[in-house]
C-alpha positions in Angstrom: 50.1 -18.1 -21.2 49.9 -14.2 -20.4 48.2 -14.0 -23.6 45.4 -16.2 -22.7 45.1 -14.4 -19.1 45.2 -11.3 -20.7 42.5 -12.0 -22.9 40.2 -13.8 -20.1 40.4 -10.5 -17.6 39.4 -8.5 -20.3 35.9 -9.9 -20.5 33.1 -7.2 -19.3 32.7 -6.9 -15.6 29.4 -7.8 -14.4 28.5 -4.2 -12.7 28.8 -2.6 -16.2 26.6 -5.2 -18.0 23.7 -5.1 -15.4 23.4 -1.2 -15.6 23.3 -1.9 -19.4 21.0 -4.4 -19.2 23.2 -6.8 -21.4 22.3 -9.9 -19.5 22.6 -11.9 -22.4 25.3 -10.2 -24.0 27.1 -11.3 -20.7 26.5 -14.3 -20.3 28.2 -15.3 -23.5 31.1 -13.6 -22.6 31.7 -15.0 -19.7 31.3 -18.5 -21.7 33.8 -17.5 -23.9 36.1 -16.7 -20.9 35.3 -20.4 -19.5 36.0 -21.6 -22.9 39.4 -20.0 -22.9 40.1 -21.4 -19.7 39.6 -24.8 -20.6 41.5 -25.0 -23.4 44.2 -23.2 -22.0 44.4 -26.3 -18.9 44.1 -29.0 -21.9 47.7 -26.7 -23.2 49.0 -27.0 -19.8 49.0 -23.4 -19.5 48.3 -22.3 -15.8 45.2 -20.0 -15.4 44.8 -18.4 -11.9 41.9 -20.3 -9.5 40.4 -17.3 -8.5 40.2 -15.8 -12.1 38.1 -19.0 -13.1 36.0 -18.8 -9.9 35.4 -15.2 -10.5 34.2 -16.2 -14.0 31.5 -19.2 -13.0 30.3 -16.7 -9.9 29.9 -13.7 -12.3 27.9 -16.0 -14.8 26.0 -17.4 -11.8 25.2 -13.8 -11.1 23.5 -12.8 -14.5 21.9 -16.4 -14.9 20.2 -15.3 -11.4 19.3 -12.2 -12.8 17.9 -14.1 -15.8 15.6 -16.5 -13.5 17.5 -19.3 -14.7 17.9 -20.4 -11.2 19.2 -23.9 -12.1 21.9 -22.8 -14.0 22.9 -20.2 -11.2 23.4 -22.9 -8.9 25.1 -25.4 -11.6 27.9 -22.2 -11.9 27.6 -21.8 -8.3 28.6 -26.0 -7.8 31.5 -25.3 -10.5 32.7 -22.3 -8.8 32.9 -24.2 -5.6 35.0 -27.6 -6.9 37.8 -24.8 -7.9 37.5 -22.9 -4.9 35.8 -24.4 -2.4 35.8 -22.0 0.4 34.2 -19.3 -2.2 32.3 -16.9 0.2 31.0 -15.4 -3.0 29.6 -18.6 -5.0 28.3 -19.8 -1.4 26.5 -16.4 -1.5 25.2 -16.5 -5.0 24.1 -20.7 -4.8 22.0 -19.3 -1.4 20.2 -16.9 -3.7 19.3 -19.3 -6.2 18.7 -21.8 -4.0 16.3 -19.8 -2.1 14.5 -19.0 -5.6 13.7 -22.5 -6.0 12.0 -23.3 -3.3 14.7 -25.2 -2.0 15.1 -23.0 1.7 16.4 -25.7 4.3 19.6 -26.3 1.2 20.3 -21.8 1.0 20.2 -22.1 5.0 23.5 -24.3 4.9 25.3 -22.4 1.9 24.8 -19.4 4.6 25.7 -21.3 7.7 28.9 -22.7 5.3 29.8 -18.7 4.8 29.7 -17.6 8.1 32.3 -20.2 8.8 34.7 -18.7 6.2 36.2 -16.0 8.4 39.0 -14.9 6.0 35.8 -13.7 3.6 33.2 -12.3 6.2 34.7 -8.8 4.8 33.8 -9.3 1.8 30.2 -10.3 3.1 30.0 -7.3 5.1 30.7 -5.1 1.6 27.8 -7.5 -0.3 25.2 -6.4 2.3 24.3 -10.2 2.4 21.2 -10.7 5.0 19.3 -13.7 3.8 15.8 -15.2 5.7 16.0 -18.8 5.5 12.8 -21.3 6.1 12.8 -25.2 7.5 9.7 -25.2 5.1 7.1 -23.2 2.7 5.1 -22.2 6.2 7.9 -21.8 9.0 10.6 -19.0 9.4 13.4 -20.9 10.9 15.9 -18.1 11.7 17.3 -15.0 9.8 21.1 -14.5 8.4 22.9 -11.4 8.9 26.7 -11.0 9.1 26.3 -8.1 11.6 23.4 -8.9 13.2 23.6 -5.8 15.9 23.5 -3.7 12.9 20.4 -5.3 11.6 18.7 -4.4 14.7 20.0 -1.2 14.9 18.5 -0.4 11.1 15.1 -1.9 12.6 15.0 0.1 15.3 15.6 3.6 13.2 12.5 2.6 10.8 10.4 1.7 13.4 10.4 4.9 15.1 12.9 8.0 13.3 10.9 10.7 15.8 12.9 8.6 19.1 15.5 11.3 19.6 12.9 13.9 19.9 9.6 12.5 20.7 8.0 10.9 23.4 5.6 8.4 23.2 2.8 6.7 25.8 -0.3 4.7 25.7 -3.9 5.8 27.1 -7.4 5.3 26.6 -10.6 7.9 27.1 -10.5 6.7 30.8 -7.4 7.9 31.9 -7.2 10.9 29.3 -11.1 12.0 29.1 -12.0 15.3 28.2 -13.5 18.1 30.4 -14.9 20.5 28.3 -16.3 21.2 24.6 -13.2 21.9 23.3 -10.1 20.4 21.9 -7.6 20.8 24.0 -9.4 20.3 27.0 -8.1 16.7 27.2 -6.6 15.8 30.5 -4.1 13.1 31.7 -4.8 11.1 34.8 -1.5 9.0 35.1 -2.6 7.6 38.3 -6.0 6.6 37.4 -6.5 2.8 38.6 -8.1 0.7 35.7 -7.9 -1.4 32.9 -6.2 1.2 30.4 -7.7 -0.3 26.9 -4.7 1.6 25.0 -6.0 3.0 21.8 -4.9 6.8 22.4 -1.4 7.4 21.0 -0.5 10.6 23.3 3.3 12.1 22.3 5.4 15.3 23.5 8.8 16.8 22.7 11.3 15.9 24.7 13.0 19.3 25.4 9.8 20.2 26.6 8.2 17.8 28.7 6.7 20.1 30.6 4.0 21.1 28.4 2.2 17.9 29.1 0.9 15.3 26.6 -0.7 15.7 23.5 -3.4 13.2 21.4 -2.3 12.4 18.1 -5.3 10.8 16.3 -5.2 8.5 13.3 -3.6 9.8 10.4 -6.4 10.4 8.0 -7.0 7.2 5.6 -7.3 9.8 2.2 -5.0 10.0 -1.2 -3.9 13.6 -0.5 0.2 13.0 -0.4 0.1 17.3 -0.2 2.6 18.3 3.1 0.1 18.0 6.6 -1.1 22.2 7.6 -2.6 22.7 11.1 -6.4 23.3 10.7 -7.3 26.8 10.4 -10.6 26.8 11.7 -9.1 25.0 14.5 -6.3 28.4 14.6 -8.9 30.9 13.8 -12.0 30.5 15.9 -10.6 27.7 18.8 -12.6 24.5 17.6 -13.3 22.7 14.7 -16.8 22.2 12.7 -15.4 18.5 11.7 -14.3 17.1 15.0 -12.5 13.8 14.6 -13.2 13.7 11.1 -10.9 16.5 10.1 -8.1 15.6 7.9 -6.1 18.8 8.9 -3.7 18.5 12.1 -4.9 19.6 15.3 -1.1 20.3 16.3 2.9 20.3 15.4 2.8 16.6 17.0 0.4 15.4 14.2 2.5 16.7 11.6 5.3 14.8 12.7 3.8 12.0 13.3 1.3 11.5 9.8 4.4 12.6 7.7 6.6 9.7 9.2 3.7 6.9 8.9 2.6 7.9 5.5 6.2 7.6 4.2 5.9 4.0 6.1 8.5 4.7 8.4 7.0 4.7 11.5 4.6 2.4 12.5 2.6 3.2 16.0 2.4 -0.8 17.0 5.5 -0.9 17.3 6.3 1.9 19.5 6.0 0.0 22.2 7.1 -3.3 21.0 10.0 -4.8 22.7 11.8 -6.2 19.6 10.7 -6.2 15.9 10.3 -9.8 15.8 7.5 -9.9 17.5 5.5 -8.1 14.0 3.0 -10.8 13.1 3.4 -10.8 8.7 0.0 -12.0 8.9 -1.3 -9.3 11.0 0.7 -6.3 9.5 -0.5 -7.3 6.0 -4.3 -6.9 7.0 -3.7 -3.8 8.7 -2.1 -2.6 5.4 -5.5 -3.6 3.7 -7.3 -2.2 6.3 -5.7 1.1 6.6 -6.0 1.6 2.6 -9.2 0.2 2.3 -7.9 -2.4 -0.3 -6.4 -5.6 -1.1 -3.5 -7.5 -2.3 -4.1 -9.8 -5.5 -2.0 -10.9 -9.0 -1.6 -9.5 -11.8 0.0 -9.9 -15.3 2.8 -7.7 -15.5 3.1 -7.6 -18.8 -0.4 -6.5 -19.2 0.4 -3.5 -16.7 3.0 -2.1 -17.8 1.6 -2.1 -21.3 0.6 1.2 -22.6 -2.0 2.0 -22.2 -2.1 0.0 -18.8 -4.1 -3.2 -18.9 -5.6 -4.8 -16.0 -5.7 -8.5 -16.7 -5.9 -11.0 -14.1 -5.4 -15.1 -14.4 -7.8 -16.6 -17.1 -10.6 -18.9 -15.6 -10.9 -21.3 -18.1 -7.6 -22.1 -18.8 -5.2 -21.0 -15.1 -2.1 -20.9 -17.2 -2.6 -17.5 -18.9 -3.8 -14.5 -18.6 -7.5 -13.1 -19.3 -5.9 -10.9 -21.7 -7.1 -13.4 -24.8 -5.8 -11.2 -27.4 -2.2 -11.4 -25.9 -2.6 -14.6 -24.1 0.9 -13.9 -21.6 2.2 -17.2 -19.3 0.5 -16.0 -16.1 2.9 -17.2 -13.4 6.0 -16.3 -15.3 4.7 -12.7 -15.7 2.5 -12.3 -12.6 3.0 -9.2 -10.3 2.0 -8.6 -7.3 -0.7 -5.7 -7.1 -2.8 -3.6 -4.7 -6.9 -3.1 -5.8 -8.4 -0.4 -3.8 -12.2 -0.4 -5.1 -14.7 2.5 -3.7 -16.3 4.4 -6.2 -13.7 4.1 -8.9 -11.3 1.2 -9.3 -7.3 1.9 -8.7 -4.3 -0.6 -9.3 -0.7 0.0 -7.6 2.0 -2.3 -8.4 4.4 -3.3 -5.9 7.9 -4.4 -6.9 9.6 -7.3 -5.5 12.2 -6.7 -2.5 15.6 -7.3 -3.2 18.5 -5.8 -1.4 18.9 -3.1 -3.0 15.4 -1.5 -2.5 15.6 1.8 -0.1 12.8 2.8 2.3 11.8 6.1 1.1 9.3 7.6 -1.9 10.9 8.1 -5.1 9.8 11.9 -5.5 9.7 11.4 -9.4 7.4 8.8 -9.1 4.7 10.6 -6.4 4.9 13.7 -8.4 5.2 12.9 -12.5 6.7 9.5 -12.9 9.6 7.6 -12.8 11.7 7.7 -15.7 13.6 4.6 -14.6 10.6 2.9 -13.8 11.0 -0.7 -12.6 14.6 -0.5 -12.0 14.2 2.1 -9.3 15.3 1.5 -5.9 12.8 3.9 -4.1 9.0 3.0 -3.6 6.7 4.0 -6.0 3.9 4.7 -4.2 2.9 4.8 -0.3 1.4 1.3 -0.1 4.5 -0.2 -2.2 6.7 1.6 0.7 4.9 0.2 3.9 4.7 -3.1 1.7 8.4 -3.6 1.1 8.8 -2.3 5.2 6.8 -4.9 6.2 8.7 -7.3 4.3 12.0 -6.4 5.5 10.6 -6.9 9.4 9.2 -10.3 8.8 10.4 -11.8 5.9 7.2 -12.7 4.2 6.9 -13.1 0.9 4.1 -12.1 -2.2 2.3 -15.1 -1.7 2.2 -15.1 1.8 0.8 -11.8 1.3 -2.0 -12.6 -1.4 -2.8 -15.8 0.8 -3.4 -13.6 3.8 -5.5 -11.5 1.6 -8.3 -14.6 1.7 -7.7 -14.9 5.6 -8.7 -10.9 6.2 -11.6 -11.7 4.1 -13.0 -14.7 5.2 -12.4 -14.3 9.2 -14.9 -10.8 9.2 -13.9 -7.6 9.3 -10.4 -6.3 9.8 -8.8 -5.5 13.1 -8.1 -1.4 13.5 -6.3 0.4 15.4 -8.2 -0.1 18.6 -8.7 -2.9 20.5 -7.2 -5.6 17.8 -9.8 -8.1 17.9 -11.5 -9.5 14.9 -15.6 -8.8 14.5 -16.7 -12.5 14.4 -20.3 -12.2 13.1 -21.4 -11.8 9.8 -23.4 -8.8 8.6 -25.1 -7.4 5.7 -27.1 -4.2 4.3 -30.4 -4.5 3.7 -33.4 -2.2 1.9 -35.0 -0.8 4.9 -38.5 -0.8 3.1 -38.3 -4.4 3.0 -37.2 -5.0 6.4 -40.0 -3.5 8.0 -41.9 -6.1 5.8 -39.9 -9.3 6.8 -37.7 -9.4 3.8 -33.8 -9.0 3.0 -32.9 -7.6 0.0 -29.4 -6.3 -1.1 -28.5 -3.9 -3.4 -28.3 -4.3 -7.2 -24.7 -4.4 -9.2 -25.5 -0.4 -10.0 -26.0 0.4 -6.5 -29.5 2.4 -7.4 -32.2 -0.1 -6.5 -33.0 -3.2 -4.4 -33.2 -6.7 -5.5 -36.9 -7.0 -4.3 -39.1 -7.1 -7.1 -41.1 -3.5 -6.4 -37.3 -2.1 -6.7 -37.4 0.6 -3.7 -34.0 3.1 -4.2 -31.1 1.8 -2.3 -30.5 5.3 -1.0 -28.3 6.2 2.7 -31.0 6.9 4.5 -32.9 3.4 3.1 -30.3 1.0 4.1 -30.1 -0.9 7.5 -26.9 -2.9 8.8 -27.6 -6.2 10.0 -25.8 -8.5 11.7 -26.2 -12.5 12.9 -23.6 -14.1 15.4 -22.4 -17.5 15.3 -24.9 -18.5 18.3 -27.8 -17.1 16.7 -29.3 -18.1 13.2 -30.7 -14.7 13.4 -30.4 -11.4 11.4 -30.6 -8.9 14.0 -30.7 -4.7 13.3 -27.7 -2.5 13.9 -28.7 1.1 14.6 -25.7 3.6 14.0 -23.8 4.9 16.9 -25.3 7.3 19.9 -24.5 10.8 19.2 -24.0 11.1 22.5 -20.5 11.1 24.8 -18.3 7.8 24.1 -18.9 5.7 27.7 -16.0 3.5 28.4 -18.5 0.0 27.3 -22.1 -0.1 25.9 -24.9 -1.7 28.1 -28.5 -3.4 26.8 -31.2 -1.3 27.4 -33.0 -2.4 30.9 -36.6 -2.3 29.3 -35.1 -4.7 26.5 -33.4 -7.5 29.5 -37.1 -7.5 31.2 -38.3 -7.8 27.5 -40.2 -5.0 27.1 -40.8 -2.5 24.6 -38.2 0.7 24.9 -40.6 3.7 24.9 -37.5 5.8 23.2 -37.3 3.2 19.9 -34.7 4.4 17.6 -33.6 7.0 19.6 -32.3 4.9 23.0 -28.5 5.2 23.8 -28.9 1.7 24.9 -28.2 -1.5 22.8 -31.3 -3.1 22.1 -29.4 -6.8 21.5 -26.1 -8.6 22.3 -25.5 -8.5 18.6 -26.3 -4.5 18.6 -23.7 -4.1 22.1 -21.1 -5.5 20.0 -21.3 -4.2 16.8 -21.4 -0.9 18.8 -17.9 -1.8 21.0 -16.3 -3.3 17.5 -16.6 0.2 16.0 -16.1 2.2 19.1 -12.6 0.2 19.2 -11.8 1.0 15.4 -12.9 4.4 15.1 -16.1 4.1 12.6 -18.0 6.5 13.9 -20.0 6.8 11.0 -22.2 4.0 9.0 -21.4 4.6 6.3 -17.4 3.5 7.0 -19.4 0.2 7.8 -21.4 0.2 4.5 -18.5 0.9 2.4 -16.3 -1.6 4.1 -19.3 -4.3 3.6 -18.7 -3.4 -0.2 -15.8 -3.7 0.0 -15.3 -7.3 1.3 -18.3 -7.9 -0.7 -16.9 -7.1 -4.1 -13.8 -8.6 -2.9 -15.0 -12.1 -1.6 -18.2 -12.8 -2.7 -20.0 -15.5 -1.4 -16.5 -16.5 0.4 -18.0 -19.0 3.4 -21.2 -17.1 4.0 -19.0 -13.9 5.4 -19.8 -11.2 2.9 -23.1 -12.0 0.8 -25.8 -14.9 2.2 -28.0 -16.0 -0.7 -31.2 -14.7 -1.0 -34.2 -15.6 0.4 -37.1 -17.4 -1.6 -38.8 -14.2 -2.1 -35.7 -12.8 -3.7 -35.8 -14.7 -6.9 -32.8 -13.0 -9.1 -32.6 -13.9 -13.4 -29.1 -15.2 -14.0 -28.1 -13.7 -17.5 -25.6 -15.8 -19.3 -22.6 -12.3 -19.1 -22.9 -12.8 -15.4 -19.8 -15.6 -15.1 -17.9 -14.8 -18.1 -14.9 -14.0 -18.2 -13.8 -9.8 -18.0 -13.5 -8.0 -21.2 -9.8 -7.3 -22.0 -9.6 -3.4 -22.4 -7.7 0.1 -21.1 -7.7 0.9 -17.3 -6.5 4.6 -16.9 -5.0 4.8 -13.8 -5.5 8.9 -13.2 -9.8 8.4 -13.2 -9.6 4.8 -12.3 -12.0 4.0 -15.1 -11.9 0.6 -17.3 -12.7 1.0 -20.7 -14.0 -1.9 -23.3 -13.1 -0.8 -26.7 -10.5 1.7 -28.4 -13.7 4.1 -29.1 -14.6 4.0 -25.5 -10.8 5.0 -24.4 -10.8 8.0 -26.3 -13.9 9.1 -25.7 -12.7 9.1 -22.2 -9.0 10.5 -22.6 -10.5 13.3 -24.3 -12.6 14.4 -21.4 -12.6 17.6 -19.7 -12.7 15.5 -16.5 -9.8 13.5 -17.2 -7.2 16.6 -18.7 -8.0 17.8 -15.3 -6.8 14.9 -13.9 -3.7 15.0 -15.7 -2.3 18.2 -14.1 -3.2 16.8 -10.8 -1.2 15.9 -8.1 -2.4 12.2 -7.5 -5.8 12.9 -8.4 -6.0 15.3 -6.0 -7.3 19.3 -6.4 -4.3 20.7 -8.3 -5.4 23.9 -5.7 -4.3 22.0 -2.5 -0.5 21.8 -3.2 0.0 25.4 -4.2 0.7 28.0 -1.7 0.1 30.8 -4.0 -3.1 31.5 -6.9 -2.6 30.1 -10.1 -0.2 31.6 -12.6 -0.7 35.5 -15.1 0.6 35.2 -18.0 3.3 37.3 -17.3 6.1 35.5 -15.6 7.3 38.9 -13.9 7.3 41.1 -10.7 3.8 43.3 -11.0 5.7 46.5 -11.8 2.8 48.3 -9.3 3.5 46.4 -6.6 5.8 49.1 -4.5 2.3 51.8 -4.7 0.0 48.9 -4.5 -1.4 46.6 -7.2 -5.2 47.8 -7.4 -5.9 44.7 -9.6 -5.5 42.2 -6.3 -5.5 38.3 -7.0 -6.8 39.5 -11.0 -2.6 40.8 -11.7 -1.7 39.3 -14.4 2.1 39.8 -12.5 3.5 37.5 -9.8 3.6 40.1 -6.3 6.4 38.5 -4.8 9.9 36.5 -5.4 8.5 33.6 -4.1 5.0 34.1 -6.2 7.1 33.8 -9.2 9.1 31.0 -8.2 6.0 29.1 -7.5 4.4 30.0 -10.8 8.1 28.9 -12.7 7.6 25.6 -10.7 4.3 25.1 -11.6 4.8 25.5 -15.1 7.3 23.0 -15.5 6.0 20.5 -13.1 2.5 20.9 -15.7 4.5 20.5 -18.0 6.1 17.2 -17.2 3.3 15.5 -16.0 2.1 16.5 -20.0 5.0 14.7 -21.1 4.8 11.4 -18.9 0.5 11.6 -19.9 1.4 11.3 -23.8 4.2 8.8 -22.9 2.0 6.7 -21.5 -0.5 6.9 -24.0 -3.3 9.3 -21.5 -3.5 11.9 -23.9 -4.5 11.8 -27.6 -1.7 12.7 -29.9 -3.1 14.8 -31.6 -4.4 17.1 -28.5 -3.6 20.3 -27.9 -6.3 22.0 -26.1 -6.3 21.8 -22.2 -8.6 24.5 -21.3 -6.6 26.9 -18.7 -3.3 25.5 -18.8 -2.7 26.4 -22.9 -1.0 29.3 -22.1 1.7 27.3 -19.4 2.3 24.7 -21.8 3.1 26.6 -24.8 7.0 26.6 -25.3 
């Protein structure tokens, strides 16, 4: 008998085998162990309950792992018949259970555990917080051991600056400016009026006397480089770009971009009064707003291949992927992925939530790679962050998220950060050439030309915005917005209510329709300032939704009589996206024409495709990794010295070398470089050994 129990706790512990990665492996052991078992009851030997317990539970654990789901809960059922107050087979079954689909059944395992009090220790060490659901749609309530802790965690990531910060609501009513510059800005607490709150204003609490301070909208750009204070702003007292500068105005705006582009501050919810009041549906299309982009799935086999291929699910035949050649189970392998489509074309994955998962940038990852990859803990990227944030506030799910992708689309335009409400119209750019003549014709697939058959270039300053409301069957003309001081609400032009012509035409600060009034207080409200933010969200959505209930792209008009070729509905061409240049590639020839590219080595040694320039504080490395042995008289050979001219020049340069370096490495790993390459231009010297 102590044989047999000798030889059944000797079978590998599950914590060793899931850092390994021997699911399999483990499984069968943990068979074998069963086996034992069983034929050590048909001997009459005694084997300890909670040994065999531990051995379905652990099995239960790496069948979850597995996504055998079914068999998880079968272990789960055995596991409870010998023990049937099992806190940790009640646990595991929830987990499956909640897998499947099955959400009303996991809500009663974890309703069953709460009621074992001996074990709610051992809960407390699991970190067990599970979301159950009545149905697919409904959140019915959320399970937490230690539910004041829960709230306690919420309330950190909502707001990390609340120990030092201050933070109130205003609008350009009750903080206008009073003068040209920028910090003429003046608070008027006790203004009476209807304060619109869209101004975030903020100040340090051990200094409150030094009033309030506007933090604008962190910039919507790539650049993940630290946030520096504007030096024109420091230099000469104003700023050439005005709002549109993506450098701080002050301190506060450091604080406060750094903490919401690590995702762990969000400014609606400053002032909210609990977190469960975060709308999922809501928070996911200001995610795609902010980011300019939107959720869909992907294979993940196809992504992670290398060289990365972007293959969606196959139209002809729903149960695979486009990728013909590999032909992967789409559902099985799908991941959930975020498309951001401008000018180029860029894919981030985000990873599924588990409990595990901490709220913070791996700095591997943003800088040159993960070498753990998938079964890192940290985000991978800022929209994966705010992502998995967003889940652990509401409990939504990746579908939920993809489905609420079609609901940002179809409904208009996104709500921003002003006044929240959704642009219910439907709009469209048009060759202004033809307008004048009566007719509507969109832009071509290349961007270059017009649809019309005289082909007139589809330039900025040939392009009008139009826009037809629900009331009106009408396309109406949207001129851009007065370059004039913001007023508190647009008004229609007298001349145009007494419908007369306005002697000042294009250049009237007035609104010349209803439709024109409201375009102009939509993006007044959201900051878009300029057109072209309009235009390019309009491509956006149209790229994105096409033809998706009349909201993006109306069909054309008689006179816009378009040849359908026979490539325009087939299905995408399987081939290499490079991530770095955001550029798809149709055949092997075409991929290395492109990874051997100046462009694209440049891109290589870039910090997220950004200028390698803007994350250095120093010039770019001599090639002699020493102090400038004229520095004490006074190098006469300036920024051309070969020699580093200070301790912290040469630690730069060290750093620089090795993070180039590395992010040469993780290029050839995943397959951006040729194999054969070695020359990079400027950086041969750094990467010699």
């Amino acid at each position: 008998q102590n044989s047999l129990s000798e030889k059944i706790r000797k079978q590998p512990q599950y914590e060793t085998l899931i850092l390994e990665g021997e699911l399999e492996q483990g499984v069968r052991e943990y068979s074998e162990g069963l086996n034992v078992s069983c034929y050590a009851s048909g001997e009459d030997i005694q084997i300890p309950e909670a040994l065999v317990e531990s051995l379905y539970v652990n099995r239960a654990t790496a069948y979850h792992s597995m996504g055998e789901y079914d068999q998880g809960v079968k272990d789960c059922d055995r596991a409870l018949e010998v023990c049937k107050e099992s806190c940790r087979a009640l646990y595991r079954k929830a987990l499956c259970l909640k897998e499947l689909g099955k959400y009303k059944e996991a809500y009663n395992c974890t309703t069953d555990c709460l009621l074992i009090t001996r074990l709610v220790n051992e809960s407390q060490n699991l970190g067990f917080t599970i979301r159950a659901f009545v149905n697919e749609e409904k959140l019915l309530s959320g399970f937490s051991p230690f539910q004041e802790r829960k709230e306690e965690t919420q309330t950190t990531v909502s707001n990390p600056l609340s120990s030092t910060h201050e933070f109130l609501q205003a609008c350009s009513a009750c903080f206008p400016r009073e003068g040209q510059g920028i910090h003429t800005f003046v608070h008027k607490p006790d203004l009476v009026h209807s304060c619109m709150q869209d101004i975030l204003l903020c100040r340090r609490k051990e200094s409150p006397s030094l009033g309030w301070t506007r933090v604008r909208p962190i910039p919507r750009t790539t650049f993940t480089a630290p946030f520096v204070l504007c030096k024109n702003l420091q230099n000469n007292g104003w700023c050439q770009y005005g709002e549109a500068c993506t450098f701080a105005y002050n301190q506060l705006e450091i604080d406060v971009w750094t903490e919401e582009r690590k995702g762990t501050l969000e400014r609606s919810l400053l002032f909210e009064t609990a977190a469960s009041k975060l709308d999922p549906v809501e928070s996911i299309r200001r995610l795609q707003w902010e980011h300019k982009g939107m959720f869909i799935f992907l294979c993940q086999e196809c992504y992670n291949n290398k060289p990365r291929i972007i293959s969606k699910r196959c139209r002809d035949s729903p149960t695979i992927c486009s990728n013909l050649d590999a032909r992967h189970t789409f559902d099985a392998n799908k991941c959930l992925a975020f498309v951001v489509r401008n000018h180029n074309v860029n894919y981030s994955k985000v990873r599924p939530l588990s409990l595990l998962c901490q709220l913070d940038l791996c700095h591997q990852a943003t800088r040159y790679g993960c070498q753990r990859q998938d079964k890192c803990y940290y985000a991978h990227s800022i929209i994966e962050l705010k992502t998995w944030r967003v889940q652990r506030l509401t409990g939504t799910h990746h579908h939920k998220i993809v489905e609420s992708r079609v609901y940002w689309s179809v409904c208009g335009q996104p709500c921003g950060s002003g006044s929240g409400k959704v642009l219910n119209k439907k709009m469209k750019f048009s060759c202004a050439q033809c307008w004048c003549d009566g007719l509507i014709s969109e832009p071509d697939k290349s961007l270059k030309y017009c649809t019309a058959k005289t082909k007139h270039k589809w330039t900025k300053d040939r392009r009008v915005l139009l826009v037809k409301s629900l009331e009106r069957s009408k396309w109406v003309q949207v001129r851009s917005l007065p370059q004039t001081k913001r007023p508190a609400q647009y008004d229609i032009c007298p001349r145009v209510l007494d419908r007369k012509k306005c002697s000042y035409s294009a250049n009237c600060t007035f609104a010349h329709s209803q439709e024109e009034k409201e375009m102009w207080t939509y993006m007044k409200n959201n900051d878009l300032w300029d057109m072209q933010q309009i235009y390019d969200m309009w491509l956006t959505l149209n790229g994105q939704n096409h033809q998706a209930n009349g909201a993006g792209v109306t069909q054309p008009v008689p006179e816009e009589k378009c040849i359908a070729m026979p490539t325009d509905n087939v299905e995408p061409m399987s081939g290499f996206h490079c991530r770095l240049c955001g550029r798809h590639s149709n055949s092997e020839r075409q991929w290395q024409q492109h990874i051997s590219s100046e462009k694209h080595k440049d891109r290589v040694f870039s910090y997220e495709g950004e200028d390698e320039a803007l994350m250095w504080n120093y010039r770019f490395p001599g090639t002699n990794f020493e102090l400038c042995p004229k520095l004490d008289g006074g190098c006469k050979d300036g920024v051309g010295c070969d020699f580093a001219h200070s301790p912290e020049e040469l630690k730069e340069w060290t750093e620089r070398r090795d993070f180039l370096r590395q992010k040469l490495a993780q290029a050839r790993e995943d397959m951006l470089i040729m194999p054969d390459e070695l020359d990079f231009g400027k950086y041969n010297f750094l990467l010699q050994d």
